[in-house]
C-alpha positions as CSV (number, residue, x, y, z in Angstrom):
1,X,121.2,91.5,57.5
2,X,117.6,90.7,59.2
3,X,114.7,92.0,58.0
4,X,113.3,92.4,61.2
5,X,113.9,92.0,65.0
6,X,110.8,90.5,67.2
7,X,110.0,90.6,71.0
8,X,109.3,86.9,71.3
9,X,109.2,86.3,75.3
10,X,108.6,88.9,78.2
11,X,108.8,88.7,81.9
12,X,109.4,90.7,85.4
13,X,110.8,90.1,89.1
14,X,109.3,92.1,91.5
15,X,110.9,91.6,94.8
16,X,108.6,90.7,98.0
17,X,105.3,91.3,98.7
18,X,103.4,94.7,97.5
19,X,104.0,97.4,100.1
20,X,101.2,100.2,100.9
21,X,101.8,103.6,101.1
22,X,100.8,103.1,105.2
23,X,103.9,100.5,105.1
24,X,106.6,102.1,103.3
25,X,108.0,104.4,105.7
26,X,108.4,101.9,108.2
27,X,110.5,99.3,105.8
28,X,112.8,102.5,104.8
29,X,113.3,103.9,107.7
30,X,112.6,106.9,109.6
31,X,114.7,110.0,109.1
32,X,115.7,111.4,112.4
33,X,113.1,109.6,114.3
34,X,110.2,111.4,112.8
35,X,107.6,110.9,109.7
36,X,107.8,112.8,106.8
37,X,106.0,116.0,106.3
38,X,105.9,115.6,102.6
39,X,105.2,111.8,102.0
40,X,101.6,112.5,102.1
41,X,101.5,114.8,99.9
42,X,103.6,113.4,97.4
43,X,101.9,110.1,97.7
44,X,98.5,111.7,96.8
45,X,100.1,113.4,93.9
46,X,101.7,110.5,92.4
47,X,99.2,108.0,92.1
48,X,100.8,105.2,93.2
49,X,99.6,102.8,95.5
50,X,101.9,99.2,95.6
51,X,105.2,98.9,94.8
52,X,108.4,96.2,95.9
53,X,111.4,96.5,97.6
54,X,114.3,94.2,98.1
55,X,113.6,94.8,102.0
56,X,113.1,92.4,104.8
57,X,110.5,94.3,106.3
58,X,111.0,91.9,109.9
59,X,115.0,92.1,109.6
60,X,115.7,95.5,107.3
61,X,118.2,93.3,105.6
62,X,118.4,93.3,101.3
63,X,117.4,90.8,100.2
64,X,118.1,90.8,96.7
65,X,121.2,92.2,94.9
66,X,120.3,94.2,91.4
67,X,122.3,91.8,89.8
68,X,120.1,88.9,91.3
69,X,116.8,90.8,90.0
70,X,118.1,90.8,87.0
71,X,119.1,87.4,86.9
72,X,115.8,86.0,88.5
73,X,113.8,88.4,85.4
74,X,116.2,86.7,82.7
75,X,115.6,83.3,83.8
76,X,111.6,83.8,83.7
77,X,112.2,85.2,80.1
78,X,114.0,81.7,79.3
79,X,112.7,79.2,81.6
80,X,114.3,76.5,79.6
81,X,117.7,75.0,80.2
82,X,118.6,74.7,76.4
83,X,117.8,77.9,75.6
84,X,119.8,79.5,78.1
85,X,122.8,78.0,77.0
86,X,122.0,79.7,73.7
87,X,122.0,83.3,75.0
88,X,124.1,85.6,73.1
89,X,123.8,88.8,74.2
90,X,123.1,89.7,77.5
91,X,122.2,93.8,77.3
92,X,121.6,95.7,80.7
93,X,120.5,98.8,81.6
94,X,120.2,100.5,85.2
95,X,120.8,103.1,87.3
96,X,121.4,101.2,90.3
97,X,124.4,99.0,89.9
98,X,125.8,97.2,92.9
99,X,129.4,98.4,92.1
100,X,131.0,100.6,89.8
101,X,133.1,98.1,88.5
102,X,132.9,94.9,87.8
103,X,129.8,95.6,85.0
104,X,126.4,95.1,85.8
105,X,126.1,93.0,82.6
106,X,128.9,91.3,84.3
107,X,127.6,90.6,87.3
108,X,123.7,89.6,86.1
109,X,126.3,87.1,84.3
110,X,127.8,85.2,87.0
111,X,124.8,85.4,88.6
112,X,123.1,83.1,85.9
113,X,126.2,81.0,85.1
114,X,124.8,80.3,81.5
115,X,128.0,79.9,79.0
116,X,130.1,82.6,77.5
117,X,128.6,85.1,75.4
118,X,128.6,88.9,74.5
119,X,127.7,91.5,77.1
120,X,126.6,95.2,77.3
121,X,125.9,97.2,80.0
122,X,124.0,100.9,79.9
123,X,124.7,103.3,82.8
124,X,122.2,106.5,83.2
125,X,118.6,106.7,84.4
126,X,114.6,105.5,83.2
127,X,116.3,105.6,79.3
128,X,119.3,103.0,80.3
129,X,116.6,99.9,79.6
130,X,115.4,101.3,76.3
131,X,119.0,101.9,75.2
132,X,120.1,98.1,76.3
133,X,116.7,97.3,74.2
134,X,117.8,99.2,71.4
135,X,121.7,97.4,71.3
136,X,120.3,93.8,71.1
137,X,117.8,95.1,68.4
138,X,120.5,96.6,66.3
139,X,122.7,93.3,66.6
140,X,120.0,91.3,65.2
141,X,118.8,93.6,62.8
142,X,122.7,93.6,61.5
143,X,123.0,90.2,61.4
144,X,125.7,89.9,63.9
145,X,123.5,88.0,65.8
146,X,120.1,85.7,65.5
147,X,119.0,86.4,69.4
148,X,119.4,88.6,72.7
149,X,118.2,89.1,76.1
150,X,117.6,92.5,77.3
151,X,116.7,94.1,80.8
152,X,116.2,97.2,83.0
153,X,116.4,96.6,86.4
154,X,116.5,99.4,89.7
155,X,117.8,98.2,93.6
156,X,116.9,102.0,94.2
157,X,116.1,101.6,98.0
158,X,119.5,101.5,99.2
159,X,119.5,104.8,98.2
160,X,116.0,106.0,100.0
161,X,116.5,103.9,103.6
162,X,116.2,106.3,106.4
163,X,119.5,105.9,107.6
164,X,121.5,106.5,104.8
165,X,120.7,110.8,106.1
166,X,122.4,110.0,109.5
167,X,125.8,111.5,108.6
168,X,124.3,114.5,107.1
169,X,121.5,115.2,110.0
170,X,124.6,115.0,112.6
171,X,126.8,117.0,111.2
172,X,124.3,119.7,111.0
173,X,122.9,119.6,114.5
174,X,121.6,123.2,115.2
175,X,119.7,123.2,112.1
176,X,118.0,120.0,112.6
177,X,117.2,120.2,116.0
178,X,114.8,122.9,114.6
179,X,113.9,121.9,111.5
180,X,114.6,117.7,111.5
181,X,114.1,117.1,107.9
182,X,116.2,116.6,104.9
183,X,116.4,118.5,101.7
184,X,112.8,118.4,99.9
185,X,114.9,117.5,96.7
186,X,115.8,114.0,97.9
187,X,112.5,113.3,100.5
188,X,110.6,113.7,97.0
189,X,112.1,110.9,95.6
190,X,112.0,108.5,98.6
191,X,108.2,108.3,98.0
192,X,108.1,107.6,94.3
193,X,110.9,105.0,93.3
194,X,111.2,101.2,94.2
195,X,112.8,98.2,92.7
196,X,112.3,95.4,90.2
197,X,113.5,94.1,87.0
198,X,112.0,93.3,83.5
199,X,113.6,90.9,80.7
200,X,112.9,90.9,77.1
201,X,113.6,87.9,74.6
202,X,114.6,89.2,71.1
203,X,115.0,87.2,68.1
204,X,115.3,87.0,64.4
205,X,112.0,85.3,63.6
206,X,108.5,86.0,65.5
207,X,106.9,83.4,67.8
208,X,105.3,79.7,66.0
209,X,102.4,80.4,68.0
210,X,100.9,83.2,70.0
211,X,102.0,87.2,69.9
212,X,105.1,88.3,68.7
213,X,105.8,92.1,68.8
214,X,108.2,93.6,65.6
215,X,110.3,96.0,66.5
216,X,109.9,98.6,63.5
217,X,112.5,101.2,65.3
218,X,113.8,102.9,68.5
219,X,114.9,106.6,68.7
220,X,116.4,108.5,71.5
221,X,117.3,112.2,71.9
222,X,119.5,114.1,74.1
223,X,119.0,117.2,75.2
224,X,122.4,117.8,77.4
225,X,124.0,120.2,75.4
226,X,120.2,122.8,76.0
227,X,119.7,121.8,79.7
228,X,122.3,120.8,83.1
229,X,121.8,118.0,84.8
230,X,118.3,118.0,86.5
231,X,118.8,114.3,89.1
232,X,122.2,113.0,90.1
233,X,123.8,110.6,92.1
234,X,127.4,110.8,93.5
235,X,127.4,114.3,93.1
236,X,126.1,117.6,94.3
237,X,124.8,120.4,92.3
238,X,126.9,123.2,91.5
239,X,125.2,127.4,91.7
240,X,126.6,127.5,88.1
241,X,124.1,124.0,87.4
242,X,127.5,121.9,87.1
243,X,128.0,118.6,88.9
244,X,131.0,118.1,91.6
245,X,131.5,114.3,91.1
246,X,131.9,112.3,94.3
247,X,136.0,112.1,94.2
248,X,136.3,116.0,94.2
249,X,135.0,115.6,97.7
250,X,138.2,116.2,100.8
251,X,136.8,112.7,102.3
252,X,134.8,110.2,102.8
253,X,134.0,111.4,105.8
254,X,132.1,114.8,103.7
255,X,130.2,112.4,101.2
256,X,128.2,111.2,104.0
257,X,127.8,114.7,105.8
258,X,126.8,116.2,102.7
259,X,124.6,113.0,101.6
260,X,126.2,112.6,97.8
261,X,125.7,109.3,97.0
262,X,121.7,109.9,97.6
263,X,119.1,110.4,94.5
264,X,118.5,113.9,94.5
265,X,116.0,115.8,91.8
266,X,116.2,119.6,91.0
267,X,112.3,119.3,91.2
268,X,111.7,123.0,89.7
269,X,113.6,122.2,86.8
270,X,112.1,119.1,86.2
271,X,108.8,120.7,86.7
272,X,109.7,123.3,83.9
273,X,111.1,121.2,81.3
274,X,110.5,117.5,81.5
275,X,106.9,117.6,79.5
276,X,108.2,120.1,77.1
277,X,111.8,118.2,76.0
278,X,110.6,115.0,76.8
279,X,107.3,114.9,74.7
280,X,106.8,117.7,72.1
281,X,110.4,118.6,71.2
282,X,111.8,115.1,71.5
283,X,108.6,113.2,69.3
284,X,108.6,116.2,67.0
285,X,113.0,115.7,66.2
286,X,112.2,111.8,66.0
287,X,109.0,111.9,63.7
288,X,111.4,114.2,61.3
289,X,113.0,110.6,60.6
290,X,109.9,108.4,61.5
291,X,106.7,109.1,60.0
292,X,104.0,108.0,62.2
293,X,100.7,109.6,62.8
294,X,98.6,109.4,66.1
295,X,95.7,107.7,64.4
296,X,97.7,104.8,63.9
297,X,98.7,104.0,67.5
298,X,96.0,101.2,68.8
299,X,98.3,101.7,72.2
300,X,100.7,104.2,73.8
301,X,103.2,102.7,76.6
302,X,104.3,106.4,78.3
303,X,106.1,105.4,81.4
304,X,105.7,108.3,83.6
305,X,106.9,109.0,87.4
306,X,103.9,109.8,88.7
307,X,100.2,110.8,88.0
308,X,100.8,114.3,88.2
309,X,102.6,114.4,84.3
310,X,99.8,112.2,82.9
311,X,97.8,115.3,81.6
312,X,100.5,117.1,81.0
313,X,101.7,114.2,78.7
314,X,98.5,114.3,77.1
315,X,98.4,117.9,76.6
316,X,101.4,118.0,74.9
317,X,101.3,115.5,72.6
318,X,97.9,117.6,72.2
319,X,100.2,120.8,71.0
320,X,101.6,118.7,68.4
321,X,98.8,117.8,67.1
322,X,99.5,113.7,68.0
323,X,97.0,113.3,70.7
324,X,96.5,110.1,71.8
325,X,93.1,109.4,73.4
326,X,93.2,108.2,77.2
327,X,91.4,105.2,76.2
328,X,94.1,103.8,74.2
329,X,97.0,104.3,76.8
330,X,98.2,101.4,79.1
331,X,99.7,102.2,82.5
332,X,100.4,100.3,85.9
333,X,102.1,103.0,87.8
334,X,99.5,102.3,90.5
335,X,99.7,98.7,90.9
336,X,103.8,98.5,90.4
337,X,105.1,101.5,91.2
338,X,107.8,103.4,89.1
339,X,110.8,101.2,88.6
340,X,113.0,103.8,86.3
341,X,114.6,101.7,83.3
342,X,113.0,98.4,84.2
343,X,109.5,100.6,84.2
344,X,109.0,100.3,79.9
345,X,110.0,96.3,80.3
346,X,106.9,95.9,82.7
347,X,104.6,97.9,80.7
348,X,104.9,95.8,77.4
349,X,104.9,92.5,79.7
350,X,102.1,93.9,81.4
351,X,100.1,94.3,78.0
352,X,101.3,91.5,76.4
353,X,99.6,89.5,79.6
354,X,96.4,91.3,79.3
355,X,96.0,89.6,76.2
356,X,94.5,92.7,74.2
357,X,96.6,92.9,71.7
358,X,95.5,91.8,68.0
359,X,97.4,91.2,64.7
360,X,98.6,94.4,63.4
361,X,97.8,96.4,66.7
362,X,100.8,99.3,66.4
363,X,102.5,100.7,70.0
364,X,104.1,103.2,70.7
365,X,106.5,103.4,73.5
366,X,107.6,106.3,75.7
367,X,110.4,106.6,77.7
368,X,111.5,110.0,79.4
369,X,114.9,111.0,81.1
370,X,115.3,113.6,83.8
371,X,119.0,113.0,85.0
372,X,120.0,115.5,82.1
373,X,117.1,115.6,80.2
374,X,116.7,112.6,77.2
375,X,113.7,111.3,75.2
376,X,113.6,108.1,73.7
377,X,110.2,106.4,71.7
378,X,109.9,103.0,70.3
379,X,107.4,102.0,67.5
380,X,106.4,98.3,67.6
381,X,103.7,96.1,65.5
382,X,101.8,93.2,66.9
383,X,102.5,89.7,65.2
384,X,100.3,86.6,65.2
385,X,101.9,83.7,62.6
């Protein structure tokens, strides 16, 4: 057994260069020749300003798999040849694989060519990089091993590009030639995702010099068995709130009419429960195990989707009586854009580079999950040897 698992190096890939809100519709792609109706609005409502995507904006070509965003994250974590051929866990989360199968682990693998070693990979949404955080931690903590690398990482705008809707707008061509515009439920998320990746070095023993951050615990909650699935993909949404997976579809010819494989959200249930199940229920079941009070927490890492849940976040941590003053919160949602499970991974890189942190600072991390409605908070200390 360890006594304790440390955060000793952080880093991020963001592909490309920032793209504007004025820019983005043009790199994804028009949806049957016309602008969208709602990306203003949404835009203004989210907060966000920048973000990166593994576009060409001259040629429209990817330029960047997720595996290789990974990879590229992992090797500014490292940037050293003899400690990469030490790695011995390799833990990633996404919700943007390239493939179903091989792994993504797999793949972020063969991308870096470092020598054998164990691999894990976490399927699912925003939470998928916390729980990939949360398997290196526990193999250190047991002993099983002395080090790991972990990473969230999103390719999520092969999902949003314009013509990815082609199938579905032509096989419905009386009803678009009136009303040319996809389903609000997956224009919303076109506007607030984008793609990047963020690597974390974990290790038995804190830094020699400089900040380390201790890892005192991670929790996560479901809350499938209350609530159906609120964002999918590969699927399509049931009237009874169950999922028809892709390969109960007649053809492939019906995925694309019918526009499965894109992101969709059930925005009216996320609307109603996200804040409630996310925040007060899920920190009230974890603090049952964890004591913590609010007055401890010099800063709180919430990764949100978009401005228009930062008060709400506030409010009901508020109800539970564990506010957190705006002043001690740290966000970039603005600057990078939400990147789902890589989006907690650039928020502790991004405060561990503003150099603000002090010995004995506490954090507390929040990570919420609306594909069916999970919770998961991490409780770190600040380390100087």
């Amino acid at each position: 057994m360890n006594n304790a698992v440390y955060i000793n190096r952080t880093a991020t890939f963001l592909p490309g260069d920032p793209v504007s809100n004025d820019e983005m519709e043009n790199i994804l792609g028009l949806v049957a020749d016309k602008p969208s109706k709602l990306r203003e609005r949404i835009l203004k409502s989210n907060g966000i300003r920048n973000r990166h995507y593994a576009i060409d904006p001259l040629t429209g070509l990817t330029t960047h798999s997720n595996a290789q965003l990974t990879a590229a994250a992992i090797r500014n974590v490292v940037h050293d040849g003899d400690l990469a051929s030490e790695i011995e866990i390799i833990s990633c989360g996404t919700s943007s694989p390239d493939q179903i199968l091989p792994s993504h682990a797999s793949m972020v693998h063969g991308e870096l060519k470092n020598p054998p070693c164990e691999l894990a990979s976490f399927s699912g949404a925003c939470l998928s990089g916390l729980a990939a955080m949360k398997f290196g931690y526990m193999s250190i903590l047991s002993g099983l091993k002395a080090s790991a690398i972990t990473t969230g990482s999103e390719l999520t705008s092969t999902f949003m590009r314009g013509r990815n809707f082609t199938d579905e707008l032509n096989s419905t061509v009386e009803k678009f030639t009136t009303n040319p515009e996809i389903a609000f439920e997956r224009d919303f998320l076109r506007w607030m995702l984008s793609d990047g990746a963020g690597a974390v070095l974990l290790a038995n023993k804190p830094n020699t010099d400089g900040i380390s951050l201790r890892i005192d615990w991670i929790e996560m909650r479901s809350y499938a068995n209350i609530l159906p699935s609120c964002m999918y993909i590969g699927a399509e949404k049931q009237e009874d709130g169950t999922l028809k997976g892709w390969r109960e579809f007649d053809s492939y010819q019906q995925l694309g009419e019918r526009s499965v494989f894109s992101i969709t959200q059930d925005v009216r249930q996320l609307n109603e429960h996200v804040i409630n199940f996310t925040v007060a229920k899920g920190l009230q079941d974890i603090t049952r195990k964890q004591s913590i009070k609010p007055q401890e927490i010099d800063w709180f890492l919430p990764h949100y989707s978009s401005n228009y849940f930062r008060e709400k976040v506030y409010n009901s941590l508020k109800s539970i009586d564990f506010e957190i003053p705006f002043e001690r919160w740290h966000t970039n949602l603005e600057r990078v854009g939400n990147i789902g499970s890589a989006s907690i991974y650039f928020l502790i890189n991004d405060l561990l580079e503003s150099k603000k942190l002090k010995h004995g600072d506490e954090i507390l991390c929040y990570v919420p999950e609306s594909a069916r409605f999970s919770t998961g908070f991490a409780k770190m200390t600040a380390i100087k040897h």
